[in-house]
Z-matrix of the N, CA and C atoms (Angstrom, degrees):
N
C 1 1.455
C 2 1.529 1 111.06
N 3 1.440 2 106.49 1 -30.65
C 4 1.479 3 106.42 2 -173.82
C 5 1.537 4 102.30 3 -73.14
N 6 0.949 5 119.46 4 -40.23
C 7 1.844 6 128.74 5 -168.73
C 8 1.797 7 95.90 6 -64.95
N 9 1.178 8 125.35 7 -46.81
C 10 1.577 9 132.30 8 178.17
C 11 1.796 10 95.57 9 -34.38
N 12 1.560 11 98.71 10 -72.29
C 13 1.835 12 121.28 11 -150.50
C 14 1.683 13 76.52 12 -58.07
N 15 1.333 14 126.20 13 -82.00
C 16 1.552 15 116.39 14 -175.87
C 17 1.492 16 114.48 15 -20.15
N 18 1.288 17 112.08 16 -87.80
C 19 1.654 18 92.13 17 165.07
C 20 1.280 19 144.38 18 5.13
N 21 1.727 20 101.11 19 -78.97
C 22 0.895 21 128.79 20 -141.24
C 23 1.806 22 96.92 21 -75.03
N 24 1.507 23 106.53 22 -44.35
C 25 1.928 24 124.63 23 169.03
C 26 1.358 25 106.13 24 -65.40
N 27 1.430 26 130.20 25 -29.93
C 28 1.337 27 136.07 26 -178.65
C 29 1.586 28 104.94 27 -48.23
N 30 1.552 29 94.88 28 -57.87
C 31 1.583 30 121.36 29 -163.05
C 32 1.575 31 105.65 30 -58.07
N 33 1.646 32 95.14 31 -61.89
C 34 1.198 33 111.09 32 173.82
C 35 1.660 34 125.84 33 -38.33
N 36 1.421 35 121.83 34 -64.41
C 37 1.223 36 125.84 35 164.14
C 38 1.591 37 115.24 36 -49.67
N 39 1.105 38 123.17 37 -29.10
C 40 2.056 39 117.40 38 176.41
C 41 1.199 40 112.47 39 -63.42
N 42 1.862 41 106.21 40 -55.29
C 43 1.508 42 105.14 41 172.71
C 44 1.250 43 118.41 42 -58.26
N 45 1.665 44 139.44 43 -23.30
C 46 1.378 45 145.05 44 -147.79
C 47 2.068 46 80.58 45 -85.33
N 48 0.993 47 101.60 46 -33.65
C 49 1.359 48 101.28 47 -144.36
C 50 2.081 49 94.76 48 -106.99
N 51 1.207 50 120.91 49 -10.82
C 52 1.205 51 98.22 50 -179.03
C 53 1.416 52 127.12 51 -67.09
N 54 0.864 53 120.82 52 170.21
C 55 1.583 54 133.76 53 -159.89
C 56 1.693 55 114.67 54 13.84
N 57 1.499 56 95.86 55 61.63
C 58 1.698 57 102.43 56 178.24
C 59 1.446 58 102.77 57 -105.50
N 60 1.020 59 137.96 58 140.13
C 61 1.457 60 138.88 59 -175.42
C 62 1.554 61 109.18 60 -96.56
N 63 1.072 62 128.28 61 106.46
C 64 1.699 63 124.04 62 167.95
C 65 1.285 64 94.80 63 168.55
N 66 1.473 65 112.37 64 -179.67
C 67 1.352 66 155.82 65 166.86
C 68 1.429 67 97.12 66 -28.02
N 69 1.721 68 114.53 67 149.87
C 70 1.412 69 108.06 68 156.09
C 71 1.602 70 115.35 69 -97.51
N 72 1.029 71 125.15 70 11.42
C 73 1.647 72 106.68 71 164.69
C 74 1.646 73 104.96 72 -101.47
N 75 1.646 74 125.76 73 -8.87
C 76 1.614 75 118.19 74 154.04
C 77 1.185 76 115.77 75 -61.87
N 78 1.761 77 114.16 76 -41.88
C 79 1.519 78 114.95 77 174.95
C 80 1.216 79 116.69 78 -55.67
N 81 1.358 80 114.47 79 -42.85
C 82 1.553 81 110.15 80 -170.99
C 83 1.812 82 111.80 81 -66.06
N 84 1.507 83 104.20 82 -39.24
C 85 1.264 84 111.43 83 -166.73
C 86 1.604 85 95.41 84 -59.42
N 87 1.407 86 127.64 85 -42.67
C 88 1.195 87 110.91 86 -145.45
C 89 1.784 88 103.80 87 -94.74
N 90 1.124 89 86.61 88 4.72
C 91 2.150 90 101.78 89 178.13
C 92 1.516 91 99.27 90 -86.96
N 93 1.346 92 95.14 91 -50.41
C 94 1.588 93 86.08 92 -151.97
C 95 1.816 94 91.47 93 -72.37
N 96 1.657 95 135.03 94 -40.70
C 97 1.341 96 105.89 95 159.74
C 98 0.730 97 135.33 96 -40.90
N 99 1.674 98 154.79 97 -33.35
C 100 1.295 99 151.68 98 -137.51
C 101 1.750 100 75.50 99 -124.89
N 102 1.383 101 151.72 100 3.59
C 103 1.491 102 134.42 101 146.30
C 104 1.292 103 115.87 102 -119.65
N 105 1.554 104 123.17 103 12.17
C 106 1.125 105 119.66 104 154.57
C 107 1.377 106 131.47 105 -143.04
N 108 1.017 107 86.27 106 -22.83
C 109 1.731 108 110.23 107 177.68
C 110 1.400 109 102.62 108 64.35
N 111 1.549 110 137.27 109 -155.79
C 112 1.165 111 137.84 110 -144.93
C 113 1.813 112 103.01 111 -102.74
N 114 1.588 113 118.09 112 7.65
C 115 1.219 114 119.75 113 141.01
C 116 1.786 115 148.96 114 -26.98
N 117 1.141 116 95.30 115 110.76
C 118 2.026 117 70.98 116 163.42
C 119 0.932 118 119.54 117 -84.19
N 120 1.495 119 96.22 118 157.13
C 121 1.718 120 125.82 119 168.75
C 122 1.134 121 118.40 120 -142.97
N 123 0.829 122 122.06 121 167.42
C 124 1.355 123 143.39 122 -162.48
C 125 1.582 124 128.17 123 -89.42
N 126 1.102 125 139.85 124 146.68
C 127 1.899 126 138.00 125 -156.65
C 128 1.562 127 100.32 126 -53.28
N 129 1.318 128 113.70 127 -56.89
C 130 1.635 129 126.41 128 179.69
C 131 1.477 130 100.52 129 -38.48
N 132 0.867 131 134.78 130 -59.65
C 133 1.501 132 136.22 131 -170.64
C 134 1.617 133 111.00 132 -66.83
N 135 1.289 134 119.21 133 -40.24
C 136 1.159 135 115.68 134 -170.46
C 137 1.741 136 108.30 135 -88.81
N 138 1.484 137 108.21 136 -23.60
C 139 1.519 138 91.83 137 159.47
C 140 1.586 139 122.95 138 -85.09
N 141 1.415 140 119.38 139 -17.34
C 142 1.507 141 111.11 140 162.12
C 143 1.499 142 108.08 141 -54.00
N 144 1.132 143 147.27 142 -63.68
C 145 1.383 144 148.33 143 -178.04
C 146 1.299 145 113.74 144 -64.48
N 147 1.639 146 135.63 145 -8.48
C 148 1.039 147 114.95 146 174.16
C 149 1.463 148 126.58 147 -109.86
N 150 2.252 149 89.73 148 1.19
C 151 1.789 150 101.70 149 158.31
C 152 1.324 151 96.14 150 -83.64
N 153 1.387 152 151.98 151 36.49
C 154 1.590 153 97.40 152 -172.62
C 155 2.061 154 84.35 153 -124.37
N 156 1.477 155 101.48 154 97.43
C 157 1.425 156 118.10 155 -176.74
C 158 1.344 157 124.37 156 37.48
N 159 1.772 158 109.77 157 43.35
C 160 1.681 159 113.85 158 163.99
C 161 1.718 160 97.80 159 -91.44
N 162 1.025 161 124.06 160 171.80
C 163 1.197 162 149.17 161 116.91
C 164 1.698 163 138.02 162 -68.28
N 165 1.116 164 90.07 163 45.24
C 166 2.113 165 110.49 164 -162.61
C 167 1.446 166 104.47 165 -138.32
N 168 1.460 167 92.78 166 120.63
C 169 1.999 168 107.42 167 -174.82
C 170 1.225 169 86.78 168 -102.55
N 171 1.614 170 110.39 169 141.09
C 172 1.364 171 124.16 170 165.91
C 173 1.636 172 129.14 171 -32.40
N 174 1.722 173 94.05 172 -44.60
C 175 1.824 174 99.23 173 -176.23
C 176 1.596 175 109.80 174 -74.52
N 177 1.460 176 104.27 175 -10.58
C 178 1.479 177 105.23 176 171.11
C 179 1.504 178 130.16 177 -70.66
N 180 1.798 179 95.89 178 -28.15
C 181 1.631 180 115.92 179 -175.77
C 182 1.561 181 100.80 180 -54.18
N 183 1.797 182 99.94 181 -56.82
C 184 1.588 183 122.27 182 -162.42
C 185 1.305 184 88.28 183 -57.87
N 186 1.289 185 144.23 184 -52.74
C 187 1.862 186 139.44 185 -112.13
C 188 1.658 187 79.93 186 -109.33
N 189 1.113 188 144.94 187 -77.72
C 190 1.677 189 139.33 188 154.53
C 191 1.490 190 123.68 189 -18.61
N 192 1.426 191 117.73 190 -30.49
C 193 1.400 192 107.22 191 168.18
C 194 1.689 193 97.77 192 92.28
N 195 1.371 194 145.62 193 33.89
C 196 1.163 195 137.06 194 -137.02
C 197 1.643 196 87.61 195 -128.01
N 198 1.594 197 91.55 196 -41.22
C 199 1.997 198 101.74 197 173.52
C 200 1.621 199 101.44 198 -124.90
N 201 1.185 200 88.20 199 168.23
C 202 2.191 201 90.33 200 -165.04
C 203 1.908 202 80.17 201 -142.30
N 204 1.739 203 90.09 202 128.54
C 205 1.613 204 90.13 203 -161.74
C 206 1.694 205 78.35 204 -102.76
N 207 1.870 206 85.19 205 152.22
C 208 1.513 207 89.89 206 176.08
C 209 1.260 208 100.66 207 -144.68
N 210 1.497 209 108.94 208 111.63
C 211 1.437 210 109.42 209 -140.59
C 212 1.489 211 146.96 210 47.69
N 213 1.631 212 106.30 211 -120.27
C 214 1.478 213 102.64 212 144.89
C 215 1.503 214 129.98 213 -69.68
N 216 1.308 215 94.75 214 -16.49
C 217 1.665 216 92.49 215 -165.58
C 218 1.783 217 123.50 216 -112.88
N 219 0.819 218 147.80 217 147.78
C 220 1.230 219 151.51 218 -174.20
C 221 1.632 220 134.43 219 -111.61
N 222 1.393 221 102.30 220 135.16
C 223 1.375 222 93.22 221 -178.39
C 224 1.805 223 110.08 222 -126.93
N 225 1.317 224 109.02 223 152.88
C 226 1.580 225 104.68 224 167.26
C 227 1.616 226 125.23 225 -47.91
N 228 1.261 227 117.27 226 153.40
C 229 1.155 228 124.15 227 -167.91
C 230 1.772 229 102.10 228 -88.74
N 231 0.945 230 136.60 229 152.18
C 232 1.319 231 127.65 230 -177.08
C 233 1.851 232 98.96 231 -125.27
N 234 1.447 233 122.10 232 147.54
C 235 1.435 234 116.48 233 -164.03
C 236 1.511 235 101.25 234 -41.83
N 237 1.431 236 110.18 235 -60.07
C 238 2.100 237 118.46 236 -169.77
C 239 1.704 238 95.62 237 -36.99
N 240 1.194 239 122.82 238 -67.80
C 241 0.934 240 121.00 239 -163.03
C 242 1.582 241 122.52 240 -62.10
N 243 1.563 242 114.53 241 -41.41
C 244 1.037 243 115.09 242 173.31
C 245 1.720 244 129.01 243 -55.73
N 246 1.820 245 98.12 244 -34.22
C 247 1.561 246 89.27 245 168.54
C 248 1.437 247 111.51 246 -111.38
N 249 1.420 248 120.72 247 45.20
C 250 1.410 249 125.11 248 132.04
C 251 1.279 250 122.90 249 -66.46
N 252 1.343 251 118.96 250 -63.05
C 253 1.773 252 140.77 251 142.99
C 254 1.216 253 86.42 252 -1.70
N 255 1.570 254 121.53 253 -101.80
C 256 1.345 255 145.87 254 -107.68
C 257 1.682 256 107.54 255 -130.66
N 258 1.524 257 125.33 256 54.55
C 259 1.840 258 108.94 257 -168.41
C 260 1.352 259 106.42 258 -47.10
N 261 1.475 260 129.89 259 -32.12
C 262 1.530 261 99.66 260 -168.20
C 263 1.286 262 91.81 261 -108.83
N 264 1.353 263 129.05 262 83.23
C 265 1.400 264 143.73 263 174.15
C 266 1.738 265 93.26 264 -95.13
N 267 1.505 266 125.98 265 106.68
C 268 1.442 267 138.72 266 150.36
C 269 1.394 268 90.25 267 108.04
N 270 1.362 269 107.17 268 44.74
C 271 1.921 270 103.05 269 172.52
C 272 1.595 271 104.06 270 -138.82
N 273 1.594 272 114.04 271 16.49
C 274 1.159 273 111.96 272 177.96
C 275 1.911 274 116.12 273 -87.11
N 276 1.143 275 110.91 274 -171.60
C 277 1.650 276 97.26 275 178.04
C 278 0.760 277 121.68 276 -113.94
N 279 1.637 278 118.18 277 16.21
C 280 1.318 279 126.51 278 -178.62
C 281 1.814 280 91.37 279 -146.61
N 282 1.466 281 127.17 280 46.33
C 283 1.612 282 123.30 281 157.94
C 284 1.583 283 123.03 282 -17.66
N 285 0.853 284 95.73 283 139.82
C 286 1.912 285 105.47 284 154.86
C 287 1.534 286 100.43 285 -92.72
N 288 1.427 287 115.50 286 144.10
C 289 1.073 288 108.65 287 170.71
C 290 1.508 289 139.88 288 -72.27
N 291 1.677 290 110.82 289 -9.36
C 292 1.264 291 110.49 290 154.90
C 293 1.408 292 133.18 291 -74.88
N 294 1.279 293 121.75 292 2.67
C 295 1.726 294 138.73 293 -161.46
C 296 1.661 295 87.97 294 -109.69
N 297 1.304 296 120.95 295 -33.55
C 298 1.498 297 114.92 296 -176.55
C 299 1.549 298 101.55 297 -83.59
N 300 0.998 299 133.67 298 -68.23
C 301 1.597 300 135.03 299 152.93
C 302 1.741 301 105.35 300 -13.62
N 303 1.408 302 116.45 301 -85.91
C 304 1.215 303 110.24 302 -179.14
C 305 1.764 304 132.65 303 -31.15
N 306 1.299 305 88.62 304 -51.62
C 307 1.480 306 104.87 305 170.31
C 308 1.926 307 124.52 306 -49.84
N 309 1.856 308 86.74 307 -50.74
C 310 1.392 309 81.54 308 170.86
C 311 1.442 310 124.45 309 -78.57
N 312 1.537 311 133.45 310 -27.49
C 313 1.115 312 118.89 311 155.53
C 314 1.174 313 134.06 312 -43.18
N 315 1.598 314 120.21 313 -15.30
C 316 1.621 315 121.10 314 -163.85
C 317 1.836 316 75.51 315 -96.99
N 318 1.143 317 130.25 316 -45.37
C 319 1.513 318 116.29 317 -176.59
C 320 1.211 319 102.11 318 -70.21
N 321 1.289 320 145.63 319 -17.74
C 322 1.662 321 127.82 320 -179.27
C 323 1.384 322 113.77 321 -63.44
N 324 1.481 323 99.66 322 -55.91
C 325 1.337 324 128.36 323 169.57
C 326 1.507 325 111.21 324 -40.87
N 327 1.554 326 135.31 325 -78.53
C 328 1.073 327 145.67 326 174.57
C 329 1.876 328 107.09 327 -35.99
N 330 1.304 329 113.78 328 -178.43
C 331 1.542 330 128.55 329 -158.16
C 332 1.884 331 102.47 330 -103.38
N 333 1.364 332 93.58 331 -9.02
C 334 1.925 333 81.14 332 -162.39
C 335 1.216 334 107.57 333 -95.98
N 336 0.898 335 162.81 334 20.19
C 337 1.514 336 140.47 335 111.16
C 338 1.914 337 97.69 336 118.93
N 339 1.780 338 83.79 337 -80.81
C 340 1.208 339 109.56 338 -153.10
C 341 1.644 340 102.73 339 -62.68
N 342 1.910 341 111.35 340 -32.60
C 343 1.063 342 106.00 341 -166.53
C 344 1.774 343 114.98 342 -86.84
N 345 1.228 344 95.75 343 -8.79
C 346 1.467 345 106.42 344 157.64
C 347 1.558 346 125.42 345 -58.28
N 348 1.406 347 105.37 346 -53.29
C 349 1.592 348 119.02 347 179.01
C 350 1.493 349 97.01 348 -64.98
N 351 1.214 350 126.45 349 -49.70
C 352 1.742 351 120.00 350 -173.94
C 353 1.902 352 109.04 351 -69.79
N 354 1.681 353 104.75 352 -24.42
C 355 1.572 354 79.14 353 -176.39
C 356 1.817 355 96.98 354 -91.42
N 357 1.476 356 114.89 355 -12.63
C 358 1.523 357 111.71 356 176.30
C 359 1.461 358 116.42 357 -60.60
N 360 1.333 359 133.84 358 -36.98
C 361 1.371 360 150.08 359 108.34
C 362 1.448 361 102.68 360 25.88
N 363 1.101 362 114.83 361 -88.16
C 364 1.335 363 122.35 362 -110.92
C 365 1.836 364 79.25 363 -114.06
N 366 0.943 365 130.93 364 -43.34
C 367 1.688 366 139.44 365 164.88
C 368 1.626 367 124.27 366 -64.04
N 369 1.521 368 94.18 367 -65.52
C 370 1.254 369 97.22 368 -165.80
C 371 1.790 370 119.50 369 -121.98
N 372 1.432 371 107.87 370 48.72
C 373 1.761 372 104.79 371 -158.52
C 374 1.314 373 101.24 372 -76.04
N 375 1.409 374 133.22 373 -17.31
C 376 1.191 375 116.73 374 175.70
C 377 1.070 376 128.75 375 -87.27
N 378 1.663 377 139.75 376 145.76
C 379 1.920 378 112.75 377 161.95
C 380 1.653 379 139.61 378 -67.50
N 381 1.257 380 97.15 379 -11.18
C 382 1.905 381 104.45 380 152.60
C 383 1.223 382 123.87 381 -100.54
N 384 1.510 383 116.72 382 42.77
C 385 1.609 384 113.20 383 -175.25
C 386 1.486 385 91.16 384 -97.49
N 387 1.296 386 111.44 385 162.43
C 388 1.420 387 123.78 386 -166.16
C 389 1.483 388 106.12 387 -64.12
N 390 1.398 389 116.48 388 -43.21
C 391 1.242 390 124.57 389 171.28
C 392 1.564 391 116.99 390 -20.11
N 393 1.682 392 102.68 391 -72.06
C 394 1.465 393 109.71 392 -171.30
C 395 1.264 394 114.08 393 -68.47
N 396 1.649 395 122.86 394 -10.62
C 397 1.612 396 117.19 395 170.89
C 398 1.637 397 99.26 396 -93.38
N 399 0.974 398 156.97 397 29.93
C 400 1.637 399 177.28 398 -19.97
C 401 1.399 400 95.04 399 104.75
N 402 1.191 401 102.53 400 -89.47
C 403 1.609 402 144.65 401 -156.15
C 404 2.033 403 92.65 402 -54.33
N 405 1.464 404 100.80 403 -54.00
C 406 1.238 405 104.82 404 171.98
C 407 1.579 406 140.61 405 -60.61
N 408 1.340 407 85.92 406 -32.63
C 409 1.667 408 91.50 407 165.59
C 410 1.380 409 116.18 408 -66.16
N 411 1.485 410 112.66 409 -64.92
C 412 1.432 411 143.16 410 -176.52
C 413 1.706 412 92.08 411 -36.55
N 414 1.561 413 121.07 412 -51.52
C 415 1.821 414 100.89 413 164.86
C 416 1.078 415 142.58 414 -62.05
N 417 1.284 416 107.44 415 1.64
C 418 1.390 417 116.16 416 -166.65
C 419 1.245 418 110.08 417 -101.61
N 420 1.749 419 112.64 418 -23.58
C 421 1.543 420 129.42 419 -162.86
C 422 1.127 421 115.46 420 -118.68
N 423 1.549 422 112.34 421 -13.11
C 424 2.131 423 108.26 422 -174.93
C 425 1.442 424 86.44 423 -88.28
N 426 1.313 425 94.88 424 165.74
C 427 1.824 426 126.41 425 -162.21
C 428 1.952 427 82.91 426 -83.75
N 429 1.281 428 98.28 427 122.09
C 430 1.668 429 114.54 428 158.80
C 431 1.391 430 102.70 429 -22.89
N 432 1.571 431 113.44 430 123.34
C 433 2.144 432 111.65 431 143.02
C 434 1.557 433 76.95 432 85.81
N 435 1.339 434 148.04 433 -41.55
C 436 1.507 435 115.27 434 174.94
C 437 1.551 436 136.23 435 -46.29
N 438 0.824 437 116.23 436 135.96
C 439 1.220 438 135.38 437 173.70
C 440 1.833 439 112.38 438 -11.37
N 441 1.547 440 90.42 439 -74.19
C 442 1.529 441 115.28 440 161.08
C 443 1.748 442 115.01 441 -19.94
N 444 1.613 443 92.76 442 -60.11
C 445 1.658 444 96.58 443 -158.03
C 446 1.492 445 89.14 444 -94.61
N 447 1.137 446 142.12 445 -28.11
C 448 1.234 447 120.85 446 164.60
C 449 1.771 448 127.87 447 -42.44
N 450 1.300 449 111.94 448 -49.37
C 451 1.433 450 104.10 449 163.24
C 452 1.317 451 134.09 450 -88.63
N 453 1.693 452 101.73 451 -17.58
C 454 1.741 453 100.95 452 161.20
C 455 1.401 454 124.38 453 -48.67
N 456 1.540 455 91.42 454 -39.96
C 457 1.888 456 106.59 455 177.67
C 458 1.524 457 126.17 456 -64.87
N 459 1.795 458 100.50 457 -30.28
C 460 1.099 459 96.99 458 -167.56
C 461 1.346 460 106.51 459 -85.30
N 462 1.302 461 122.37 460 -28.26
C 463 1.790 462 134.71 461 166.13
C 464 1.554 463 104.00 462 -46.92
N 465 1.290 464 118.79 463 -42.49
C 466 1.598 465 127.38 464 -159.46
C 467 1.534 466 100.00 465 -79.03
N 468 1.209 467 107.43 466 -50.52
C 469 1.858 468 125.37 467 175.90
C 470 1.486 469 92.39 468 -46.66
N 471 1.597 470 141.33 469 -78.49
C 472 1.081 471 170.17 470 -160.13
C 473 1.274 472 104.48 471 -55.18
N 474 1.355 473 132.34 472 -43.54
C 475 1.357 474 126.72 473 -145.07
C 476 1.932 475 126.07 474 -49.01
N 477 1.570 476 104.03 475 -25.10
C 478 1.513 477 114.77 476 -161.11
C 479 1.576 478 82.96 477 -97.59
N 480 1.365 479 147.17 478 -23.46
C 481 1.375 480 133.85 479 158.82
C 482 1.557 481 116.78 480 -70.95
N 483 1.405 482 101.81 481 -59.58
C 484 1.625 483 91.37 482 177.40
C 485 2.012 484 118.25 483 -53.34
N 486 1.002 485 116.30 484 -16.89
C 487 1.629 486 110.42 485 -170.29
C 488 1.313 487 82.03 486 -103.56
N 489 1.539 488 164.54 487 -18.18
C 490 1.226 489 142.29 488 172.16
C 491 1.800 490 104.95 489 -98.86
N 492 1.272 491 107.71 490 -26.44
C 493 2.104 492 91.89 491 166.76
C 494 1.847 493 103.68 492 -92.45
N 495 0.921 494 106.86 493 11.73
C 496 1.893 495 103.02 494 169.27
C 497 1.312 496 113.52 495 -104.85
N 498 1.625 497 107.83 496 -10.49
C 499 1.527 498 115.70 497 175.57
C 500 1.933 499 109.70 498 -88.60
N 501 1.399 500 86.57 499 -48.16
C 502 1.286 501 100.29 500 -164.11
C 503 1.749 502 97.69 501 -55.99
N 504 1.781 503 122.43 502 -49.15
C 505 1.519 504 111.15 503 -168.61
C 506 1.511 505 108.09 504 -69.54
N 507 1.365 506 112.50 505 -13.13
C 508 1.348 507 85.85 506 161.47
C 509 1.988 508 135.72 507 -92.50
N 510 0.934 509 97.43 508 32.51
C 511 1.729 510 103.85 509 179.47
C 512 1.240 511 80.37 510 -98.83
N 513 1.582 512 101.66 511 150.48
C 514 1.568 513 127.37 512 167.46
C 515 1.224 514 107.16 513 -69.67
N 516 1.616 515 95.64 514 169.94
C 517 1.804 516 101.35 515 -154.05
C 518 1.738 517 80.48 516 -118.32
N 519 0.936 518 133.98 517 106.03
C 520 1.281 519 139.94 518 -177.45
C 521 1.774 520 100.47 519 -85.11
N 522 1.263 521 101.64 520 115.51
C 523 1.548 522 125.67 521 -176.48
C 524 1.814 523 107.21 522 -63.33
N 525 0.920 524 122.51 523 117.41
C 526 1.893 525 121.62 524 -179.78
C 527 1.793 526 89.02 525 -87.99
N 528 1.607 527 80.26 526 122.78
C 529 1.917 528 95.83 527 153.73
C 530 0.880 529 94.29 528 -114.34
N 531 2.116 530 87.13 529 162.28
C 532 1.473 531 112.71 530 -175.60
C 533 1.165 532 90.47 531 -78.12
N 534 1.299 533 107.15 532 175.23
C 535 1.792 534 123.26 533 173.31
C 536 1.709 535 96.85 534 -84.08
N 537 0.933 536 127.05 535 -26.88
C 538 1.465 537 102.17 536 -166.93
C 539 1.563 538 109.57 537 -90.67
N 540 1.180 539 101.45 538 -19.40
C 541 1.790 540 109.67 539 -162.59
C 542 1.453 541 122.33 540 87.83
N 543 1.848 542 105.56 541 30.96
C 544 1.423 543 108.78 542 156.09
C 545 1.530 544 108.83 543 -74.93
């Protein structure tokens, strides 16, 4: 029976994940939510999911902050938590695409505005950037009223304002002279 349920999540996570474009520790993150969500579990589980065609070593999960071991057992990282871990979580030059996501939720969430529009900019200016198909899954799969999906949603709600006021602050602010040269 136990070999079935393996299977059966094996299966489950390939289809969750076929033809998704990104990183394999976004892939992983966004499998192992949609089969566990922000639950623990246990080592057995997390090495069934981390053979089933990632390129992702366990000490990598821990060392990224992606799973938060608690004890034996482990749970997903949730954005708050992850950039407690990690402040410059989605400021590296080579991101995972969940650390750029994460990041911007902790700026949606937060008061500054501007630094939202500059990291929306600078991540996600287009509307087919991988980002916003990220962002999209991640609504489909965080647990209702969490934290998580509250600002995933509100980025997702947002998206055709934030990529046209993240465009717009960056045009120069062209200074008006007087005509006379007062």
């Amino acid at each position: 029976m136990a070999e079935l349920l393996e299977m059966a999540k094996e299966s489950a996570f390939n289809a969750l994940l076929k033809g998704f474009e990104g990183d394999d520790f976004t892939k992983f993150y966004i499998g192992w939510l949609q089969l566990n969500g922000f639950a623990e579990s246990d080592h057995g589980e997390l090495n069934t999911l981390v053979k089933v065609g990632l390129s992702v070593e366990t000490s990598q999960l821990f060392k990224e902050h992606i799973l938060i071991q608690n004890g034996n057992k482990q749970t997903l990282g949730g954005f708050q938590e992850r950039l407690a871990k990690n402040k410059n979580l989605g400021e590296r030059a080579n991101n995972l695409l969940i650390d750029e996501v994460h990041r911007a939720m902790a700026l949606y969430k937060g008061s500054n505005r501007t630094a939202l529009l500059q990291y929306i900019e600078k991540v996600a200016s287009q509307p087919e950037n991988s980002f916003w198909r990220v962002l999209t899954s991640l609504c489909e799969v965080l647990p209702a009223g969490s934290e998580d999906q509250k600002q995933a949603l509100g980025l997702l709600t947002n998206k055709s304002s934030l990529i046209r006021e993240s465009k717009a602050a960056q045009r120069p602010v062209t200074e008006q002279t007087n005509l006379f040269g007062q």
